[in-house]
N, C-alpha and C positions, 0 to 999 in steps of 0.2 A: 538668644536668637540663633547662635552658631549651632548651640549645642541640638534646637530642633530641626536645624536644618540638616543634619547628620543625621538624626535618628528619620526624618521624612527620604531622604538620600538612603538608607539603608534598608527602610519597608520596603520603597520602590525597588531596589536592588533585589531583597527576598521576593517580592510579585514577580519579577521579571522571571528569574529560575526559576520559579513553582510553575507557570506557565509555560515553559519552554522542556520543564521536568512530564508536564502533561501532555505535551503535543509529542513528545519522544515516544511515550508509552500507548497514546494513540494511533504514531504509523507503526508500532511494534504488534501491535495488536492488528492492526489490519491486515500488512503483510505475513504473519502468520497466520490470518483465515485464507489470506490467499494463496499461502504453499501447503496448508489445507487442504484448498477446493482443485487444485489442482493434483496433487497427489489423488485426492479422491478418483478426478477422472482420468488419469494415468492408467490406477488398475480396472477403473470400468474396461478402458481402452482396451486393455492384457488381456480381460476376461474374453473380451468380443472376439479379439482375434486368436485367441489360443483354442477355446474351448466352444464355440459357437458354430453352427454352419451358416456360412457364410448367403447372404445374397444382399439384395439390393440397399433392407431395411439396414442391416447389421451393418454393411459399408458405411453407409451413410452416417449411422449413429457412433461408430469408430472414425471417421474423419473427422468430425461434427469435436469428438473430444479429444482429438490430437491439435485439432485447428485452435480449440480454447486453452487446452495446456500452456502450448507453446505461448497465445498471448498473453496471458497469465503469467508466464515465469517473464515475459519482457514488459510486462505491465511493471511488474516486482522491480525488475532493474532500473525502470526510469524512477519508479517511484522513488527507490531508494538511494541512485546514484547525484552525480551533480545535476545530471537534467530537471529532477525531481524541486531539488532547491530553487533551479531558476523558472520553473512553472510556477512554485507556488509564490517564489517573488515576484512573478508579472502579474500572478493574479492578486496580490496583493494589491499592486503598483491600479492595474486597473479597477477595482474595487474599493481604493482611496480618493477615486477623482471627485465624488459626488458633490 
């Protein structure tokens, strides 16, 4: 009886890590399409304003991707910092009450 309840005590231990091994690799992977997508539109941004003549469209389409860079790279930061953890523990918290 001990001795299954060790080896059930110890799957459950290995599930837990595989699961927390996969959720790691899941925000690694997101936030790297998001320093991605952002680096992408960095050098659209460069392109517009270095080498383009300027008017209203090109404004517009160079604000447009300095506006998303910037939330991008603080998207990145909450996601990755402690705020990240206590969003996705309230969303847990709320998504356990059913």
């Amino acid at each position: 009886m001990v001795k299954e309840m060790a080896n059930n005590t110890e799957s459950t231990a290995l599930k837990v890590a595989e699961f927390e091994n996969e959720e790691k690799k899941k925000m690694k992977r997101i936030t790297q399409i998001l320093v991605l997508f952002s680096m992408v539109l960095m050098l659209i941004s460069y392109i517009l304003s270095n080498y383009l003549n300027q008017n209203d469209i090109i404004d517009f389409i160079y604000g447009f991707c300095n506006g998303v860079t910037f939330a991008t790279l603080a998207l990145i930061l909450i996601v990755t910092g402690r705020w990240g953890l206590k969003i996705r523990e309230f969303k847990e918290r709320i998504t356990s009450r059913d």
